[in-house]
C-alpha positions in Angstrom: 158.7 85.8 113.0 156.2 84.5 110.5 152.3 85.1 111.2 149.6 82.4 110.4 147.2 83.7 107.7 144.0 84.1 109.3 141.3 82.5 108.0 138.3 84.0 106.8 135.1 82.3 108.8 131.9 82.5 108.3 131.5 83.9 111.2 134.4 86.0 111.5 133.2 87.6 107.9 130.0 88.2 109.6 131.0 90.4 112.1 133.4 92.3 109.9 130.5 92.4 107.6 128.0 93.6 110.4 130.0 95.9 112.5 130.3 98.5 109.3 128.6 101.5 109.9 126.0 101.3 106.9 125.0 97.9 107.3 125.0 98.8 111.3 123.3 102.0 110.7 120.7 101.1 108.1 120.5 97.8 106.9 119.6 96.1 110.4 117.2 98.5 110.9 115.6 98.1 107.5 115.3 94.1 107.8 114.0 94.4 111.5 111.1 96.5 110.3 110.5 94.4 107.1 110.2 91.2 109.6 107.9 93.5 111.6 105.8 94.5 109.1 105.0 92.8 106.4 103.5 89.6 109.1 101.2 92.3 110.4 100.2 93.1 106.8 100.0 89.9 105.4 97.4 89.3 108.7 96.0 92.5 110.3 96.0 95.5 108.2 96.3 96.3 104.8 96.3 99.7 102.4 94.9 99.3 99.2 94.1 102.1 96.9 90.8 101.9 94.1 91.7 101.5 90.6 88.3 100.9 89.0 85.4 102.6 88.8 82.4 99.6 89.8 81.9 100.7 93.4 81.2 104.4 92.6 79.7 106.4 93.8 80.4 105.0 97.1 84.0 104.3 96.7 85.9 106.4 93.6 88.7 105.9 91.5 91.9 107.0 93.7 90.4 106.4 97.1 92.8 104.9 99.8 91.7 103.2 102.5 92.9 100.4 105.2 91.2 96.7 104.9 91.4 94.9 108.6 92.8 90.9 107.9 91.4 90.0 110.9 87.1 90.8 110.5 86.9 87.5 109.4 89.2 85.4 111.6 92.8 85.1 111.9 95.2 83.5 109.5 99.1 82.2 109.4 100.9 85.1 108.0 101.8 84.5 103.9 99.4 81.4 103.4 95.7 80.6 103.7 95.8 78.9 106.3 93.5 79.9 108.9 93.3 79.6 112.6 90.3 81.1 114.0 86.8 82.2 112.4 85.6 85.6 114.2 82.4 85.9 112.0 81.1 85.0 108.2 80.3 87.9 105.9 77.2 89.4 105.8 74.8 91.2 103.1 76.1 94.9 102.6 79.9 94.3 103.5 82.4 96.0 101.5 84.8 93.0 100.9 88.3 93.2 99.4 89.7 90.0 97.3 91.7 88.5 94.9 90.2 88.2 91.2 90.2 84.4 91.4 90.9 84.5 87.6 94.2 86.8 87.8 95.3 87.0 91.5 97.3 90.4 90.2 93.7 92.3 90.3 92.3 93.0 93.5 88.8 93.7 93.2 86.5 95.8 96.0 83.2 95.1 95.9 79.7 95.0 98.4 78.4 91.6 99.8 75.4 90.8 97.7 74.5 86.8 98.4 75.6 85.3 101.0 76.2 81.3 101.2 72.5 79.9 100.7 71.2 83.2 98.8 69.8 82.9 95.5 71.3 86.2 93.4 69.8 87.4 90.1 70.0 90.2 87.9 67.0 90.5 85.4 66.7 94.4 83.4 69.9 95.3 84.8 67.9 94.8 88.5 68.9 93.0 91.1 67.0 89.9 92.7 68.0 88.5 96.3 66.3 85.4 97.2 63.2 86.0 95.0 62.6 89.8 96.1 63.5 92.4 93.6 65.8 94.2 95.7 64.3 97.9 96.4 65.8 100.9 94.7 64.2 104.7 94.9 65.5 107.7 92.6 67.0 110.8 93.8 65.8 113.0 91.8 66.9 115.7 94.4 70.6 115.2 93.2 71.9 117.1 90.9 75.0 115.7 88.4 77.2 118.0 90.1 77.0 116.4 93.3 78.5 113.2 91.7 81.0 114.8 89.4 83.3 112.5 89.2 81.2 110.0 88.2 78.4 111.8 86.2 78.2 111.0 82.4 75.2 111.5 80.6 72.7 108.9 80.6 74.0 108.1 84.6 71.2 107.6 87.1 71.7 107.5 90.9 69.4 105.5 92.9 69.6 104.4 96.4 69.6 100.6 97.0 68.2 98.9 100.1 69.8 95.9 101.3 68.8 94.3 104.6 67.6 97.8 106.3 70.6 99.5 105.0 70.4 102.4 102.3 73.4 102.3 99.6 73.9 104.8 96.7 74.2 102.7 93.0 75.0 104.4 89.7 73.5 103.1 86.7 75.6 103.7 84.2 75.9 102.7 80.6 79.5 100.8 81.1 80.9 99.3 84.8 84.6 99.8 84.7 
């Protein structure tokens, strides 16, 4: 008696394909968390870890830290689109963003100006709407306190912005 060839389906080759063990055992797995995961950090929470120098010595080169998506408002994961506005960005924030020259560089940097602010930088100081923005020494600190970042001819000063004290180096070169 003579059998029909059985014809190889889509669907058939599917399940074939997707009852095996490793695909079964690890594949589906993989997929279901990629589809999980990478929405959520397209649009709530991301890890980035610092590759410059410009924000010490607040943050330093090889710090890792989370960024929330969603301070801001909400957007539609993988575009830039967005849905909802939670609040604008305010004078002292530590923002994360694309370099909007090369969108491979991520850059980390405070919130200066803020729409309607007039920024300047006169003598390597910094101007804020007209107002020299206030900055005291610390004498009191010693280089070894900021080791990593210490280089002769560094100063550290603290920087008032709004109310809100933040440690600047002044350095010869900003990486």
């Amino acid at each position: 008696m003579e059998t029909e060839p059985q014809t190889k389906t889509p669907r058939t080759l599917w399940r074939r394909i997707s009852s095996h063990p490793l695909v079964d055992g690890w594949v589906k797995p993989i997929v279901l968390a990629l589809i999980i995961v990478l929405p959520i950090k397209s649009t709530v929470i991301d890890a980035y870890e610092v590759n410059t120098g410009s924000m010490q010595p607040t943050i330093v080169m090889g710090d890792r830290f989370f960024v929330s998506h969603v301070r801001y408002g909400l957007r539609v994961p993988f575009t830039g689109i967005e849905l909802v506005r939670f609040a604008e960005p305010q004078h002292g924030d530590i923002v994360v963003f694309l370099y909007p020259g090369d969108e491979s560089v991520t850059y980390i940097k405070r919130i200066i100006g803020v729409p309607g602010d007039r920024v300047a930088v006169r003598g390597g100081v910094v101007w804020l709407n007209g107002k020299r923005m206030k900055q005291r020494s610390l004498p009191g600190l010693t280089p070894s306190y900021f080791d990593d970042v210490w280089d002769a001819g560094n100063r550290v000063f603290m920087e008032n912005l709004d109310g809100i004290d933040h440690y600047i180096l002044d350095r010869k070169s900003v990486v």
